[in-house]
N, C-alpha and C positions, 0 to 999 in steps of 0.2 A: 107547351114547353118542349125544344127544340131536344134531340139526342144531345147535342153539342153542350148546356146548358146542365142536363141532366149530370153527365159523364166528369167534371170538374171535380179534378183531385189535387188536395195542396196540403205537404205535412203539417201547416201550420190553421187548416180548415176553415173554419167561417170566420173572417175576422169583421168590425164595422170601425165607419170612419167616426172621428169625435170632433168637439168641435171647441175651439178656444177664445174667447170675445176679451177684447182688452181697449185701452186708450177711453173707456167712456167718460172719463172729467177730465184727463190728457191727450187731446187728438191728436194723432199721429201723423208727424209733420214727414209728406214726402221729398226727396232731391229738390222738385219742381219748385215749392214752397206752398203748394197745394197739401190741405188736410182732410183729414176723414177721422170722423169717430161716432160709431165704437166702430172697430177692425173686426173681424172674424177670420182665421187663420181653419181649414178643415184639414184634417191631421190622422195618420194612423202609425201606431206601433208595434213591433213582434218583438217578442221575449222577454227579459225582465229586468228592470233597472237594478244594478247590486246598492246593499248597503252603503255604501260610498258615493255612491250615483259618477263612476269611473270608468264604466265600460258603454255610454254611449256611442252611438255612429247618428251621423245627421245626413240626409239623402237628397241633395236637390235631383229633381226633373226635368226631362228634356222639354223642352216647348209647350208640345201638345201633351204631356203626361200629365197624371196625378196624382194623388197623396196615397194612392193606391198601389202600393210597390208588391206587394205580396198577398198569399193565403186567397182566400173566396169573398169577394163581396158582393151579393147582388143586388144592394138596392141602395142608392144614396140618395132619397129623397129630396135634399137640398139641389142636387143637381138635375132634376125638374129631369126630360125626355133624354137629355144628353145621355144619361148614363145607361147604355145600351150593352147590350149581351156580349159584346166582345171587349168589354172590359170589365167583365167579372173577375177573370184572375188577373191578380197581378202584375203587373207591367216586368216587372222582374224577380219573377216566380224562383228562375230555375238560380239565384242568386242566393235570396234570402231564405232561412230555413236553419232546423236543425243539423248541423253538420255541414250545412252548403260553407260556401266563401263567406256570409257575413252570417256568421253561426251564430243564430236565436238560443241556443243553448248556450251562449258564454256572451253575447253583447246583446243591447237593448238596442235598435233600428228604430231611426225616427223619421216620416217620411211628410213636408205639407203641402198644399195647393196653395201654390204660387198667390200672392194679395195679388189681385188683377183676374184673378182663375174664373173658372167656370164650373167647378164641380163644388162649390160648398165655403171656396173662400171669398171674402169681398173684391167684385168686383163687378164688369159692366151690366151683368146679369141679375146683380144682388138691387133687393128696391129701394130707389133712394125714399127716407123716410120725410123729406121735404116735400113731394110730390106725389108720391106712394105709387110709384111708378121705377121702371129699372133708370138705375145710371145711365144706360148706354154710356154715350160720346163723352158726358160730364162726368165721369168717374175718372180721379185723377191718373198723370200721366206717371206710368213705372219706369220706373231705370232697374237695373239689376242691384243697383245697391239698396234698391226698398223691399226689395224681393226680401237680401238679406236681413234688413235690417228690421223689417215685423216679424222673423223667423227668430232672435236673439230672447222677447217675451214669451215667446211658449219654451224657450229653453228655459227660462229661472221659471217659470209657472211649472212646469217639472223638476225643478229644484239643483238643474244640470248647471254645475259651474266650466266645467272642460270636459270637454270632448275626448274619447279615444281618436275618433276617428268623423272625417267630414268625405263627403264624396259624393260626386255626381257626373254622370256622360254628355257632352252635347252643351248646350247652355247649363244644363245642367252644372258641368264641370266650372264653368266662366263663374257662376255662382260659387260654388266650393273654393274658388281660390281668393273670390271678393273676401269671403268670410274668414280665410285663412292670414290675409294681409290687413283687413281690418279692425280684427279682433285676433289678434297672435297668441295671446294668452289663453284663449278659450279653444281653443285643440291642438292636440298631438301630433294626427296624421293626418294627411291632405291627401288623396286621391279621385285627381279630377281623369277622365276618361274620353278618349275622342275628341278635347275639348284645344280652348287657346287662352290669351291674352291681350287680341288688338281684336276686330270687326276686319278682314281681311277684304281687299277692296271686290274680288267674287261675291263674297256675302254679302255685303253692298249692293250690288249688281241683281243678284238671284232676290234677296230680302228684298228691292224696290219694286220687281217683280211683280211678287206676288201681295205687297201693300196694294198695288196702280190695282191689281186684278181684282181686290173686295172691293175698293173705293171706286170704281168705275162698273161695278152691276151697276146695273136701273134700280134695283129692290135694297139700294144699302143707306138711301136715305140721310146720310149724315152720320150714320150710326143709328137714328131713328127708327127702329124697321121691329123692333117688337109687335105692335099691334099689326102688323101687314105681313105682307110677304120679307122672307128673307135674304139675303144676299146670297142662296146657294151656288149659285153658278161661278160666283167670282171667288167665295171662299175652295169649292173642288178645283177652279182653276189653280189658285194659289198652294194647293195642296199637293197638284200635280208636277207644278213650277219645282216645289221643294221635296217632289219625292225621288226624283232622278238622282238627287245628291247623297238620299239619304240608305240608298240602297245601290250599290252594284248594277251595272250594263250587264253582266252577265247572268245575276241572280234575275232579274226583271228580263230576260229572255227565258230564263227557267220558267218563272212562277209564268206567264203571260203562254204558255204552251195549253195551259188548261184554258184557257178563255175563250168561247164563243164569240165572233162578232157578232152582235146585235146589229140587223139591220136599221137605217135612221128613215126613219120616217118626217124627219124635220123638213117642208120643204125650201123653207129660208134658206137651209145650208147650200153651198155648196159644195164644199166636200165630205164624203162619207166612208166613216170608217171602212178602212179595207184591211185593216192587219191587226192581228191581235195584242202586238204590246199596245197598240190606242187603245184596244177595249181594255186594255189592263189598267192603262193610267187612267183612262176617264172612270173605272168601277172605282179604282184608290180615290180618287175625290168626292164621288157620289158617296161612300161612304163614309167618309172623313166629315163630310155634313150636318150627314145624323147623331154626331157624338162632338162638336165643337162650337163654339160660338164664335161669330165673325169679329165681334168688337174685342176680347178676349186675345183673338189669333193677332187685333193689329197692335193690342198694349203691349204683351208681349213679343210682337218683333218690334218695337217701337225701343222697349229697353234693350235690345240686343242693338240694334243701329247703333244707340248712343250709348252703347259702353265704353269704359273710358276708367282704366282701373288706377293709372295715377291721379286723375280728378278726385276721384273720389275717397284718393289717400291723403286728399290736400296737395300735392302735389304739382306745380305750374311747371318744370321743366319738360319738354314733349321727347328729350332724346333718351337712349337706354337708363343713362344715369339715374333717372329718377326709378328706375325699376331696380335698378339695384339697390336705392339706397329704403325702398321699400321692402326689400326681400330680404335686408337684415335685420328687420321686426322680423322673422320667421325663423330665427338658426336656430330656437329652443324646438322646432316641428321637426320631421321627413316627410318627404314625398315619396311618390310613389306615381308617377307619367304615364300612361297609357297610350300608345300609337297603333293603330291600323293603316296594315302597309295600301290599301286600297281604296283609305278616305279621300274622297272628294269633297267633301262638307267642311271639315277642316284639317286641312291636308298634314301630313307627317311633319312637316317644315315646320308648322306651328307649335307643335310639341316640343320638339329640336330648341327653338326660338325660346320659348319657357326654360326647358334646363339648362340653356348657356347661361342665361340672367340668374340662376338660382345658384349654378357654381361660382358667378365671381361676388353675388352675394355669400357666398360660405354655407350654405344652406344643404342639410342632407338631401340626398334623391336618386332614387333606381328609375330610371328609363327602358322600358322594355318595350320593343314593338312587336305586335304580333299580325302574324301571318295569315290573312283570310281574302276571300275570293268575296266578303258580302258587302264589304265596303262600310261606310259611319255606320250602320245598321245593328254592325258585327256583335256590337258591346252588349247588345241585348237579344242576338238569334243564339250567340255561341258561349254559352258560359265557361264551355270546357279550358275555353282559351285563356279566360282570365282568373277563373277559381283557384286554381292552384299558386299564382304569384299575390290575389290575395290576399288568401289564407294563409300566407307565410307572412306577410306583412302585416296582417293585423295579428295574430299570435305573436310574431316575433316579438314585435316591440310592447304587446302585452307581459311578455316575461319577463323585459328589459330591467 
């Protein structure tokens, strides 16, 4: 047991993940018109639901996260090798907690792995019971509206009819606003983080990327590659693709200071690392590896490519109107916009873009940007930055 390992301190201590199975005589019909059942949804929660079951928060995750938001877990057996030592604590430790910005001590946080996931929810990983073998490739295709929409059953299995509060950074956030236009009746406050509302044609671009980069290893088989070798090479490629975006040129010349070049012994190569941010991005994908599943990494960009959040409100008109006339289901909410002056992943413009359509929908919302040098990353290095606007917003309108 590593120092690192040992050392793990979080007020809210050892918490473990749980698990929810539903749809077993109702299979659970996706966008695609592809089914599955039974579903299993893995889930964790901090604090305590009140009497009224009034003060929840509901958390989607960015991409590669999981149900893991907070406290100590080290061991999630459902998620077989993946679940490796640097994600014991909590993806966003220094958030949730007593007293933090999403205060355990006064709201109940609810956090799940994505249906498609890899740590404990159904997905390519999970074995299909036809076969007794994993899904891979045949485990249905996710859009972000099934994301939301097998997250809506472990809400009434928790007996939550409305929400205090929804929120999430990154896709994350794209998630939090499906659920908020969706379902309008079923939360108060919306607080999407670093996030957007269209697939920007960059993300297109970078997202195709690092699709081409799994599906073109030798070892990804079709998605077939459980029994064999794995598709590493093209998932740390793809990891590498999207980790430029998701952190700062300048933080990535900081952090990339401590890195050894590894001399390459490959002699196929021809070129060999000579500078340390390449050892830096090739270390970030080598170990992105050990904690990800490749078929998992391409459902979930698969539902981001095709999101598409007037489709999915019924919606056929393609120009703003139709976001307006969706964003007046939401005048009983606020928002609450989050911008990072530094994001490259998705950039300030996108935010901007969200609260003009929210005000000629009539719709409350504070738009705050904040100021960091870490880039999309920010939402989750710097809590200082966003704790305080918070915790004012979800108190406030708690007292309201």
């Amino acid at each position: 047991m590593s120092t690192k390992h040992k050392n793990l301190q979080s007020a809210l201590g050892e918490v473990e993940t749980k698990y929810f199975t539903f749809a077993e005589t109702d299979p659970f019909v996706f966008r695609s018109g592809e089914t599955l059942s039974p579903v299993t949804l893995a889930y964790e929660t901090y604090g305590t639901l009140n009497e009224d079951r009034s003060n929840a928060i509901l958390l989607f995750h960015a991409l590669s996260g999981s149900q893991h938001a907070a406290g100590i877990n080290r061991s999630v057996p459902a998620a077989g090798n993946l679940w490796t030592e640097e994600q014991h604590l909590g993806w966003w430790e220094d958030f949730i907690g007593p007293g933090k910005a999403f205060d355990t001590s006064r709201f109940f946080v609810i956090c799940a792995n994505y249906i498609g996931g890899c740590y404990g929810s159904s997905g390519p990983t999970s074995l299909n019971p036809a076969t007794g073998k994993p899904y891979a490739r045949d485990f249905p295709t996710v859009m972000l509206g099934d994301i939301v929409d097998s997250q809506v059953p472990l809400l009434d299995h928790l007996g939550i009819r409305t929400l205090h509060a929804v929120s999430g950074g990154s896709l994350g956030g794209m998630c939090a606003i499906n659920f908020a236009v969706r379902y309008p009746d079923r939360v108060r406050n919306v607080i999407p983080i670093a996030s957007g509302i269209e697939v920007t044609l960059l993300q297109r671009i970078l997202n195709y990327e690092q699709i081409c980069a799994i599906e073109e290893d030798r070892n990804f088989n079709r998605g077939y590659y459980y029994d064999g070798p794995r598709p590493d090479q093209g998932l740390a490629l793809a990891r590498m693709i999207s980790h430029k975006t998701f952190v700062s040129l300048q933080t990535i010349k900081e952090r990339a200071k401590d890195e050894i070049v590894q001399p390459d012994t490959d002699n196929d190569k021809w070129y060999w690392l000579s500078d340390k941010v390449e050892s830096y991005l090739r270390n970030q994908g080598l170990k992105f590896v050990n904690r990800f599943d490749a078929n998992t990494y391409l459902r979930i960009m698969d539902a981001w490519m095709k999101f598409d959040l007037r489709q999915d409100c019924g919606l056929d008109n393609e120009d703003e109107s139709a976001y307006i006339e969706m964003f007046k289901r939401c005048k009983g909410q606020r928002y609450m916009v989050f911008s990072i002056d530094s994001d490259v992943c998705y950039y300030p413009s996108e935010q901007s873009y969200l609260c003009r359509q929210l005000k000629k929908a009539g719709v409350h919302y504070q738009y705050i940007t904040v100021h960091s040098e870490k880039g999309h990353d920010a939402f989750l290095l710097q809590p200082h930055l966003f704790a305080p606007h918070l915790s004012y917003t979800l108190q406030e309108s708690w007292s309201v």
